[in-house]
C-alpha positions as CSV (number, residue, x, y, z in Angstrom):
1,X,1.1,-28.7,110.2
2,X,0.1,-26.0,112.6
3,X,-3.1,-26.6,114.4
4,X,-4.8,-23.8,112.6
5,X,-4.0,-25.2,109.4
6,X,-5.3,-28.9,110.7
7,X,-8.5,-27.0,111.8
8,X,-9.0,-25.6,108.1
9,X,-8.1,-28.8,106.6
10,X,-10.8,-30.7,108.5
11,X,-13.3,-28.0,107.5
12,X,-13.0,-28.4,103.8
13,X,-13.0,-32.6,104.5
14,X,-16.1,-31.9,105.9
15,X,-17.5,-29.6,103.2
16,X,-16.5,-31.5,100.6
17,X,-18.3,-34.4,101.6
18,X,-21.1,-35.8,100.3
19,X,-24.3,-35.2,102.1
20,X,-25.3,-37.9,104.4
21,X,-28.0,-40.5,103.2
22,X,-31.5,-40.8,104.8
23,X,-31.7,-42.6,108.5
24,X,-33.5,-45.7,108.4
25,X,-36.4,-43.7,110.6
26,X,-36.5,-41.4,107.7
27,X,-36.7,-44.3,105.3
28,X,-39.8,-45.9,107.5
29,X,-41.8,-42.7,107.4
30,X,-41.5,-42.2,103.7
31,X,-42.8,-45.9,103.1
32,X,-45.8,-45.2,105.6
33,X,-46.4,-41.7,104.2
34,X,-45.8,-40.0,106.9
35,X,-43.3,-37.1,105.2
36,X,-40.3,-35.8,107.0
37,X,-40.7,-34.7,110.8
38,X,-41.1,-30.8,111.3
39,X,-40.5,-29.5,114.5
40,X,-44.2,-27.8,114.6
41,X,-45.5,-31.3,114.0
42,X,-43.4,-32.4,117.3
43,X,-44.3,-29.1,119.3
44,X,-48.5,-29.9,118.5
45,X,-48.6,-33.3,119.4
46,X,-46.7,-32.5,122.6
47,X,-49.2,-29.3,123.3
48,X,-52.0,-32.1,122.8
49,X,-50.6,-34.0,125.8
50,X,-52.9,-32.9,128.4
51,X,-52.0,-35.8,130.5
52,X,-50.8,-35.5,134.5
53,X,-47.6,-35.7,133.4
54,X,-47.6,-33.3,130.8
55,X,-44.4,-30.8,130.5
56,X,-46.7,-27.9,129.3
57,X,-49.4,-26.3,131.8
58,X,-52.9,-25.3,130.3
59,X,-52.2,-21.6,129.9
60,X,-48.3,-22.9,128.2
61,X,-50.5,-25.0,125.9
62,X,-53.1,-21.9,125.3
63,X,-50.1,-19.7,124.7
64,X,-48.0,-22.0,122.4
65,X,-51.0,-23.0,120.5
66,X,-51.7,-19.3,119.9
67,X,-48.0,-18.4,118.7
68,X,-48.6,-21.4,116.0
69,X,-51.6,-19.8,115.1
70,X,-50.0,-16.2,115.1
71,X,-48.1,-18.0,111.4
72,X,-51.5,-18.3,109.6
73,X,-53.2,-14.9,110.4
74,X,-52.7,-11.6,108.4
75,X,-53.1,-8.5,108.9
76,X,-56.8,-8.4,108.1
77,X,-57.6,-11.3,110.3
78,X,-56.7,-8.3,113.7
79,X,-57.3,-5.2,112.2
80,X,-59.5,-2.6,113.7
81,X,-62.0,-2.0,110.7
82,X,-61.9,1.8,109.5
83,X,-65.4,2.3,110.7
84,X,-64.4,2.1,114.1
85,X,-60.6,3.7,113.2
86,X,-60.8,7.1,116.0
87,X,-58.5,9.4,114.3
88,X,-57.8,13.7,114.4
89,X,-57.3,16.3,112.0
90,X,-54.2,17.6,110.8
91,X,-55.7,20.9,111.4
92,X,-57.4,20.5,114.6
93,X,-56.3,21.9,117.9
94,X,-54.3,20.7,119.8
95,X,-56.8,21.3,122.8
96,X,-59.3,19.4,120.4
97,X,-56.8,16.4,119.8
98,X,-56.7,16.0,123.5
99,X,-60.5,16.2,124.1
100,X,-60.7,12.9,121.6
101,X,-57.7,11.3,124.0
102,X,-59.8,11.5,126.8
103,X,-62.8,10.2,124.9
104,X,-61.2,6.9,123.3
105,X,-59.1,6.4,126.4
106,X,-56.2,5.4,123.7
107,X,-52.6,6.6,124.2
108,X,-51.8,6.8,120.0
109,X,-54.6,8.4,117.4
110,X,-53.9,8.5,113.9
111,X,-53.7,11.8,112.8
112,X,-54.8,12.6,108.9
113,X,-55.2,15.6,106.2
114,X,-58.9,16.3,104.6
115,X,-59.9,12.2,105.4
116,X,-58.6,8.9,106.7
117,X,-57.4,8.4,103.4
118,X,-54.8,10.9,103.3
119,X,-53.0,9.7,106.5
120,X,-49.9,11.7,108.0
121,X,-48.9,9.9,110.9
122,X,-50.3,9.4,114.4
123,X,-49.8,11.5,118.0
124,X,-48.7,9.7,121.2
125,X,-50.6,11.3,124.4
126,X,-46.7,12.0,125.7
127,X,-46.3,14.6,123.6
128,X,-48.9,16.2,125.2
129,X,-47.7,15.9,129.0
130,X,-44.6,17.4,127.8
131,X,-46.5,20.5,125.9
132,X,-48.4,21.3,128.7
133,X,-45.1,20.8,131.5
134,X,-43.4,23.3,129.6
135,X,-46.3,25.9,130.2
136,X,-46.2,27.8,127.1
137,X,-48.7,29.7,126.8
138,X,-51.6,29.1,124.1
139,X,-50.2,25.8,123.6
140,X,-53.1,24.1,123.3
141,X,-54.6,26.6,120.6
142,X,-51.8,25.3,118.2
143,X,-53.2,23.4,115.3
144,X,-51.9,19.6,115.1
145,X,-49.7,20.5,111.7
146,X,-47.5,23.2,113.1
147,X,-46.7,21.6,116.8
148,X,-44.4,18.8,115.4
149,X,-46.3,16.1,117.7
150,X,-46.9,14.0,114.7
151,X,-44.8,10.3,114.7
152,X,-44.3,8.2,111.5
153,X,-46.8,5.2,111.7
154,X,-46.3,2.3,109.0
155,X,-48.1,1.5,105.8
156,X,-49.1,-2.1,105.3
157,X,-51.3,-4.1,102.8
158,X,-53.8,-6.4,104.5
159,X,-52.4,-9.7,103.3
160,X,-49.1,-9.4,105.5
161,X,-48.4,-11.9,107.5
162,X,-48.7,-10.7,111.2
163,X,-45.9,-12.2,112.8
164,X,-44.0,-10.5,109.8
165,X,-45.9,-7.1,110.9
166,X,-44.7,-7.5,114.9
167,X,-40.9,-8.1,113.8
168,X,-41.5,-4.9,111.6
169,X,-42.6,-3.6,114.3
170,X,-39.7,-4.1,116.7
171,X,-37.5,-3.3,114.1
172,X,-38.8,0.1,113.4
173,X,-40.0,0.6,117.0
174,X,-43.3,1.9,115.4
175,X,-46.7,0.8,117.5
176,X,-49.0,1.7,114.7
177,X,-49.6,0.4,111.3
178,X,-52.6,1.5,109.0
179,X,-53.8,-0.9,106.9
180,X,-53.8,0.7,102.9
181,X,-56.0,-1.0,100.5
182,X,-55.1,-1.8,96.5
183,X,-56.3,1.7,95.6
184,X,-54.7,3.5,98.5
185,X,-57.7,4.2,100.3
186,X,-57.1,3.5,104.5
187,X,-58.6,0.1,105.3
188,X,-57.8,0.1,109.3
189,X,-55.7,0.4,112.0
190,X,-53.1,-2.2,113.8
191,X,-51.2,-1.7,116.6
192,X,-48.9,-3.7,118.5
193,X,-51.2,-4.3,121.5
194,X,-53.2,-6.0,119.3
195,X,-50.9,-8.7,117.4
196,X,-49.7,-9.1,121.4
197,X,-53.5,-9.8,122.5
198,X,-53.7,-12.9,119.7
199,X,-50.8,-14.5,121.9
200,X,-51.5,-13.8,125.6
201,X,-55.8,-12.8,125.6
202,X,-57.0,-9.3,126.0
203,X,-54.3,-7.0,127.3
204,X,-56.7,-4.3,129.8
205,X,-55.3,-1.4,131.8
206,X,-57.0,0.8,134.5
207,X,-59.1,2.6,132.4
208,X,-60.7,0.0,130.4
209,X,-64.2,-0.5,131.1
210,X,-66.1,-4.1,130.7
211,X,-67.9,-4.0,127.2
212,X,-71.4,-5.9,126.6
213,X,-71.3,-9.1,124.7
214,X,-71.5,-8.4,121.3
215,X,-74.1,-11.0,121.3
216,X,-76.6,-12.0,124.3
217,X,-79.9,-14.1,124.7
218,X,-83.5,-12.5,125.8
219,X,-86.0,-13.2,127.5
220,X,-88.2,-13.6,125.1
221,X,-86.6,-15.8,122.8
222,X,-84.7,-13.2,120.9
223,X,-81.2,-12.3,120.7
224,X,-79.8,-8.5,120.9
225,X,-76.2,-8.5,119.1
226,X,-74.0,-5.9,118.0
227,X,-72.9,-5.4,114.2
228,X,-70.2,-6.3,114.4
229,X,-70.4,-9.2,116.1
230,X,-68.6,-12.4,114.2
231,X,-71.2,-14.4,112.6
232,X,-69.9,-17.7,113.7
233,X,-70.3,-16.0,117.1
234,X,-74.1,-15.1,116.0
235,X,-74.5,-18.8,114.5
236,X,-73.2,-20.7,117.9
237,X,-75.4,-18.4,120.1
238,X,-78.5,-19.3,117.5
239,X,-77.6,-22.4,116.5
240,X,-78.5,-21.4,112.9
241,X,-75.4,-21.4,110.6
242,X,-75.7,-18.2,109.3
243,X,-72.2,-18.5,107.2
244,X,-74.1,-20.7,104.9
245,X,-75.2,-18.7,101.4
246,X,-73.5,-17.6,98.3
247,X,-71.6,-14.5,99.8
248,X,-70.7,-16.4,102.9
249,X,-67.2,-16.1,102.4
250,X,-67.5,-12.3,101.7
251,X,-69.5,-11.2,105.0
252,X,-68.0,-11.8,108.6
253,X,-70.3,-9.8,110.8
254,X,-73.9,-9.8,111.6
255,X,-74.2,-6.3,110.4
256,X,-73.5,-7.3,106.9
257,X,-75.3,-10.2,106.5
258,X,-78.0,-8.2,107.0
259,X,-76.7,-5.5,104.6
260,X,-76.5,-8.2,101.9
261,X,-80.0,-9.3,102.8
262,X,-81.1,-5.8,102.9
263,X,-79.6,-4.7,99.4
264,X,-78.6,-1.2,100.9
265,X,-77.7,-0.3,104.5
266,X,-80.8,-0.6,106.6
267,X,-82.3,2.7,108.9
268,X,-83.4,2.2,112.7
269,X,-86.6,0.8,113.4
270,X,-86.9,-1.2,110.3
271,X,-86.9,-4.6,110.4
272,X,-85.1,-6.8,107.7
273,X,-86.6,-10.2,106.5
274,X,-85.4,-12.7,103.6
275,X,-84.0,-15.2,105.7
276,X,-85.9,-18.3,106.5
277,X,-85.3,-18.7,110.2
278,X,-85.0,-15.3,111.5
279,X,-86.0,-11.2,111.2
280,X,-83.9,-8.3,112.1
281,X,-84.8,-5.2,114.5
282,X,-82.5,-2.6,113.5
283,X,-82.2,-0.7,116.7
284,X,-79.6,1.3,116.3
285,X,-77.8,2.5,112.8
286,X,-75.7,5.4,110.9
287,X,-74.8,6.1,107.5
288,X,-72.2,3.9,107.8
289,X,-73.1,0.5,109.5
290,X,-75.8,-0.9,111.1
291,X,-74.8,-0.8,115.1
292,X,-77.3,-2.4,117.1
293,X,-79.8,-5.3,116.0
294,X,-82.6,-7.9,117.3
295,X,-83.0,-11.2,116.2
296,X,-85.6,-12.6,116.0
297,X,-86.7,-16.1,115.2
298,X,-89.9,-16.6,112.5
299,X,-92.9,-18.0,113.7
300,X,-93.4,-21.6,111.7
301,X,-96.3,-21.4,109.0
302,X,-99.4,-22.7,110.9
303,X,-100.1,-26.2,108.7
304,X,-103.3,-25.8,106.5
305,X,-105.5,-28.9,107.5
306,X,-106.7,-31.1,105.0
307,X,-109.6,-31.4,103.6
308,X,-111.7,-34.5,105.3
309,X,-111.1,-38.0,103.4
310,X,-114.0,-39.7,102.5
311,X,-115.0,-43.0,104.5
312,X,-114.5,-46.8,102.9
313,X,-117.4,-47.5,100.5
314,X,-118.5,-43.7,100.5
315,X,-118.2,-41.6,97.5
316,X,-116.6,-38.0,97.7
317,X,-119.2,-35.1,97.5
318,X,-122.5,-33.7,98.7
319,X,-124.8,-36.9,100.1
320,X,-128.0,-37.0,98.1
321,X,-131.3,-36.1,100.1
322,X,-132.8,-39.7,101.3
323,X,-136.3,-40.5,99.2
């Protein structure tokens, strides 16, 4: 028998074999419950090591821990919500397009028809340094639709999973998604900078400048936050938990807690009450969102005092004049 043929022989031994039984290891953990041993189990206990002699430095174990993460987050955990989505005009300029580039200091902007929810695709800043190396003149006077600068960008639903989004991604070698609702309608923006950010930390450049907290303590007691600052953010800095309530689990920013509480979206200067621990300045606000707040804590109801208690032996009410 040629060697080839012993080779092939031994292969269909091997599939033809009945599946090996259990190892006694196996056999112990299902008796204690313990279920079969996964890999990710192995990988977090080791990540919990944070002994001297651990294989895994802290930023490995901050790194790893995140890629484990990166499994349970969808697209609508990272998204950039559409209030805050800078996009152009099909029929702008392109002189216009590139006054909005140097305005969000982004590289990519989406680039849709009458409103975001008619997208057509996004523009990449490079297409730009090569319309104006060329030199033609009038260039920039060209509306967005007839320049061909506009890219494909991808259409997801905001329940994909994100690590399914980033191998999409690098598949397509597209660095935008927008996020389309159930009816169609433009929900927000990912790119690929941002599913990388949820592994390594924020990713800056040059030209980004430090942002305020989107929550900070005054002087006074009070707190100045930004809408859209989390509310578990808001609750820690507090030390209220504001998450707890009926629509909890449908509000995730301060701004629209105080929408809910509100019952419509508030104006600037008013102040929003309804929750037992604290008001809310509205200091700054559009027709969209609420932008800028203050919090601040209620005063505690001064205690009524009670009326005096008569003394042992005495009877309650006015003393009759003495004879």
């Amino acid at each position: 028998m040629r060697d080839n043929d012993r080779d092939a022989a031994a292969r269909r031994a091997k599939a033809a074999a009945p599946p090996a039984g259990p190892t006694l290891f196996d056999r112990v953990r299902a008796v204690f419950g313990l279920g079969a041993p996964s890999i990710r189990d192995d990988i977090e206990d080791a990540l919990e090591d944070t002994g001297a002699d651990s294989v895994f430095s802290p930023q490995e174990r901050a790194m790893m821990r995140n890629v484990l993460g990166l499994h349970d987050l969808r697209v609508v955990d990272i998204m950039v919500p559409r209030a805050d989505v800078v996009a152009v005009g099909s029929n702008m300029t392109l002189g216009e397009v590139l006054g909005v580039f140097r305005e969000a200091g982004h590289s990519r902007l989406p680039v849709h028809g009458d409103t975001l929810d008619d997208p057509r695709g996004m523009i990449h800043i490079r297409d730009f340094v090569e319309i104006l190396a060329s030199g033609e003149a009038g260039a920039l006077e060209r509306p967005v639709a007839g320049a061909d600068v506009t890219r494909t960008v991808l259409f997801v639903p905001p329940s994909m999973q994100a690590l399914d989004l980033l191998v999409k991604m690098q598949a397509s070698r597209t660095h935008m998604a927008l996020v389309i609702d159930e009816y169609g309608g433009t929900d927000g923006l990912v790119t690929i900078e941002d599913i990388v950010e949820m592994i390594v930390g924020d990713i800056e450049d040059e030209h980004d400048e430090d942002e305020a907290p989107l929550i900070e303590a005054g002087t006074d007691g009070t707190f100045l936050a930004d809408g859209r600052a989390a509310l578990d953010d808001v609750s820690a800095m507090v030390r209220v938990d504001l998450t707890a309530g009926d629509d909890a689990e449908e509000i995730d920013t301060i701004g629209g807690l105080v929408t809910s509480l509100c019952g419509r979206l508030p104006m600037r200067g008013e102040v929003v009450s309804g929750h037992p621990d604290f008001d809310f300045e509205i200091l700054d606000a559009d027709p969209r969102r609420v932008k800028r707040l203050r919090i601040r804590p209620v005063a505690p109801a001064a205690a009524e005092p009670a009326p005096d208690a008569p003394q042992d032996g005495a009877e309650a009410g006015p003393r009759p004049d003495p004879a």
